[in-house]
PLY file of the C-alpha trace (Angstrom):
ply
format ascii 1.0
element vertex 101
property float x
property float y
property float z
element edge 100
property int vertex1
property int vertex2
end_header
-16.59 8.33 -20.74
-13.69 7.00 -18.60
-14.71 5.56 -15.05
-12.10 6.77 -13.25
-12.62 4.88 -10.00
-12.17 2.15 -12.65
-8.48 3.58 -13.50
-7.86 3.87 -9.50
-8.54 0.04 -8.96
-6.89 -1.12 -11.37
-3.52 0.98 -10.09
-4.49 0.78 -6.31
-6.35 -3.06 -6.78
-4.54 -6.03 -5.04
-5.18 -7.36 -1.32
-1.50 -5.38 -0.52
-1.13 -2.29 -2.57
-2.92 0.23 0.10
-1.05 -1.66 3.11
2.25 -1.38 1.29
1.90 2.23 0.40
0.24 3.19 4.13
3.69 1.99 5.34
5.56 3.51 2.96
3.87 6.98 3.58
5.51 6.63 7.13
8.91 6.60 5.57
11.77 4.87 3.10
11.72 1.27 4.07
14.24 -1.39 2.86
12.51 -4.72 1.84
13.20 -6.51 4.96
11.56 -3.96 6.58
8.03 -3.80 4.92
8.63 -7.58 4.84
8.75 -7.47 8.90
5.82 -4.60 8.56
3.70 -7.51 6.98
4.35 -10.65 8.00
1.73 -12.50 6.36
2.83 -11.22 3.28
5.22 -13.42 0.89
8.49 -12.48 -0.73
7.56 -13.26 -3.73
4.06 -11.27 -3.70
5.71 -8.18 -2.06
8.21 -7.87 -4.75
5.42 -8.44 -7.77
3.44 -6.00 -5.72
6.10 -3.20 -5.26
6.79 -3.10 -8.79
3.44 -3.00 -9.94
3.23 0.09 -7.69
6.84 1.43 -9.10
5.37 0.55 -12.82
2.37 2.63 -12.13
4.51 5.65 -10.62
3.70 5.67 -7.21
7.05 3.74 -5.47
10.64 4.92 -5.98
13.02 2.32 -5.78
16.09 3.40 -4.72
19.49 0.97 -5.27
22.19 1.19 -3.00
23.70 -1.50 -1.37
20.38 -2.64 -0.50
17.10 -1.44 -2.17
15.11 1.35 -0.74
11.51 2.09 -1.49
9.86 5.64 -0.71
6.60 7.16 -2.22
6.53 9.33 -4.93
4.90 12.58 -5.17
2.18 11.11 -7.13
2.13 8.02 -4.27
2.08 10.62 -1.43
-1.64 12.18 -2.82
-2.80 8.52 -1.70
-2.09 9.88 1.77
-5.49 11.29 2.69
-7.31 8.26 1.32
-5.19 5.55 3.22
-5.56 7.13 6.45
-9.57 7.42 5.87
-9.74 3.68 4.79
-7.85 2.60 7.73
-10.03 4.62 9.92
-13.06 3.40 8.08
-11.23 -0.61 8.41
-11.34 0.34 12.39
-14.93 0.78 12.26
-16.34 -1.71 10.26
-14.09 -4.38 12.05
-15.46 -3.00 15.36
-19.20 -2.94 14.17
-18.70 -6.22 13.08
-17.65 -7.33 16.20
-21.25 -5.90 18.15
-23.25 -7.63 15.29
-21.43 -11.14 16.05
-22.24 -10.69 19.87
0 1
1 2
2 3
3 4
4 5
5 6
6 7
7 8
8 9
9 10
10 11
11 12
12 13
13 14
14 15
15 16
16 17
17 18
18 19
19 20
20 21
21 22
22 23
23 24
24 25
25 26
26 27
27 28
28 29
29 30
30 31
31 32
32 33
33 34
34 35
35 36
36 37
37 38
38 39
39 40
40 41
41 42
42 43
43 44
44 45
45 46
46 47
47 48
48 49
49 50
50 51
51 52
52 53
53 54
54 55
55 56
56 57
57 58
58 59
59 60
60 61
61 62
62 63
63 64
64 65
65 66
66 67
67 68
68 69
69 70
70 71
71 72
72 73
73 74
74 75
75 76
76 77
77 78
78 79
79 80
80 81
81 82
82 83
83 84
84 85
85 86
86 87
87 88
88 89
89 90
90 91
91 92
92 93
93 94
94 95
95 96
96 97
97 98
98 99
99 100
């Protein structure tokens, strides 16, 4: 049998997939954009990582005279998930902050 949290990692795996696609959720964003979005992101890992996520189906990229990125519909069933991790990220950040004190 298939592990298919195993098939989700591998798509979703990568420190900036999730971040990338939260922002993306919000709206079409040129590259300078989700550049500015993430600064401690680099160029170079923000374009391997947007077409990794284009490859697997869940970014559009859109040419005009610049490039455009927007979910798909199969990106946009992430939706539910990315808002609970970031809610979750909120929490665990702020209980790790009492257990340091």
């Amino acid at each position: 049998m298939e592990c298919t949290i195993e098939a989700a990692t591998e798509v979703l795996g990568g420190k900036w997939k999730l971040v990338i696609l939260r922002i993306l959720l919000g709206g079409t964003h040129r590259f300078g954009e989700l550049h500015r979005a993430i600064p401690r992101i680099t160029p170079r890992i923000l374009t391997r990582q947007l077409r990794e996520l284009e490859s697997d189906g869940l970014v559009r990229r859109t040419v005009y005279p610049e490039v455009e990125y927007s979910v798909t519909e199969v990106g946009a069933g992430l939706r539910d998930i990315a808002e609970r991790l970031e809610r979750w990220g909120a929490r665990y950040r702020e209980t790790m902050r009492g257990a340091a004190r």
